[in-house]
C-alpha positions as CSV (number, residue, x, y, z in Angstrom):
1,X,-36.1,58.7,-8.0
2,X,-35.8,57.0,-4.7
3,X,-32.6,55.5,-3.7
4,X,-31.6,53.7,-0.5
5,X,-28.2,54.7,0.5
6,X,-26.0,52.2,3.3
7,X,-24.3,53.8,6.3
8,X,-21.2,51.5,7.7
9,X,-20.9,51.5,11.2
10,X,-18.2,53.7,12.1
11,X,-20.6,56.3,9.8
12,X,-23.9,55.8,11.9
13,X,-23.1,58.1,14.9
14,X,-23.1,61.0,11.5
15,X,-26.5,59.8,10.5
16,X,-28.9,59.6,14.0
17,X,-27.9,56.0,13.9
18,X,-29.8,55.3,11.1
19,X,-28.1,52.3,9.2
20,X,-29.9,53.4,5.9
21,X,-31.0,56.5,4.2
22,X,-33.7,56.7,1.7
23,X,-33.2,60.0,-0.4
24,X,-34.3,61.2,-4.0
25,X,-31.8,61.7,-7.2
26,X,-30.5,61.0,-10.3
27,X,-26.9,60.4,-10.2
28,X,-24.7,58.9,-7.3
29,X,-23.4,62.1,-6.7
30,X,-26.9,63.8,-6.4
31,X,-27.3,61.1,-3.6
32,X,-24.2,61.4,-1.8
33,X,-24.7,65.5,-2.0
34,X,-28.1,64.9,-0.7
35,X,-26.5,63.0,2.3
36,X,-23.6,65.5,3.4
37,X,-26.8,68.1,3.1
38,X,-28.7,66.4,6.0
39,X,-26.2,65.1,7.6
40,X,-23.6,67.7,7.3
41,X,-21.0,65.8,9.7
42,X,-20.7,63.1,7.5
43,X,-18.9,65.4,4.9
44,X,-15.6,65.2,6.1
45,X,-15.4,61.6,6.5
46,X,-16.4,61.2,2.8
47,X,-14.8,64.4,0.8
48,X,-11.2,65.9,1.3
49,X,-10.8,69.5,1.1
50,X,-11.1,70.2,-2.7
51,X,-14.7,68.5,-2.5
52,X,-12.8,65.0,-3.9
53,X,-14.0,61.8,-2.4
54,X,-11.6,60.6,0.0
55,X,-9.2,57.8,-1.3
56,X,-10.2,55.0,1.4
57,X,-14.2,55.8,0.8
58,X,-15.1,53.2,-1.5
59,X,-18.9,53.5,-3.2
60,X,-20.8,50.7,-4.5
61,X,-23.9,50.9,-6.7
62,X,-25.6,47.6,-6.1
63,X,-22.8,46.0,-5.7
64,X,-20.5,47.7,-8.5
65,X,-17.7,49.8,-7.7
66,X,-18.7,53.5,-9.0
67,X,-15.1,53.7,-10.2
68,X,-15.6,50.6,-12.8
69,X,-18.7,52.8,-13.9
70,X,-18.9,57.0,-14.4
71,X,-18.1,57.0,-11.1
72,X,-20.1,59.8,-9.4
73,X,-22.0,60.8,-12.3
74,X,-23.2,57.4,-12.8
75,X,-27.2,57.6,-13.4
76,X,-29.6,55.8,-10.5
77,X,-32.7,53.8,-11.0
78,X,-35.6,53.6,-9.0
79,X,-34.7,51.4,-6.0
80,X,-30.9,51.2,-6.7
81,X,-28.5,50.7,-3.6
82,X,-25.5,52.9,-2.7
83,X,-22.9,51.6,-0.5
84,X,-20.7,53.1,1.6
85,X,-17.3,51.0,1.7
86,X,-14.7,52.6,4.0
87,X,-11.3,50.9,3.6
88,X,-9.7,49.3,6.4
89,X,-5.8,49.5,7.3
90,X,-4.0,48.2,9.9
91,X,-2.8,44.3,10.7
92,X,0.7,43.7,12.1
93,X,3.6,43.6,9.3
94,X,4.9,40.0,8.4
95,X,8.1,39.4,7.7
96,X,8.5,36.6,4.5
97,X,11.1,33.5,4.6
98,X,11.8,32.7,1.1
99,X,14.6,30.1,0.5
């Protein structure tokens, strides 16, 4: 079935730019295999060496985390949204005044 799958911007220069990919499959990791097939630079940003998604990839299923669900074996309906959610570090580190 046709899903639509979300590129965040740091991801686009993977994907021609494109801030959306419309692919066919049954499970969110059908999808996401799909993607690192035609777009085979996008693979390391998403999957560590043993084939894992990467800690600080977060994937959404109209607007569920996939971990809250089967996670990548979580079936797809026609017309379903995947996310991609990279996390984001950084900031300065505060110091707290407690009294």
């Amino acid at each position: 079935m046709a899903v639509k799958v979300i590129i965040p911007t740091p991801l686009r220069q993977y994907t021609e730019k494109r801030d959306a990919i419309e692919l066919e499959a049954g499970t969110v990791a059908e999808a996401l295999a799909g993607l690192t097939s035609k777009y085979q630079g996008l693979r390391k940003h998403l999957y560590n060496e043993e084939g894992k998604l990467r800690s600080f990839v977060n994937i959404y299923l109209n607007d569920e985390d996939i971990r809250y669900l089967q996670k990548d074996q979580t079936p797809l309906n026609e017309n379903d949204i995947i996310s991609i959610v990279p996390s984001i570090a950084g900031g300065q580190n505060l110091q707290c005044i407690c009294s």
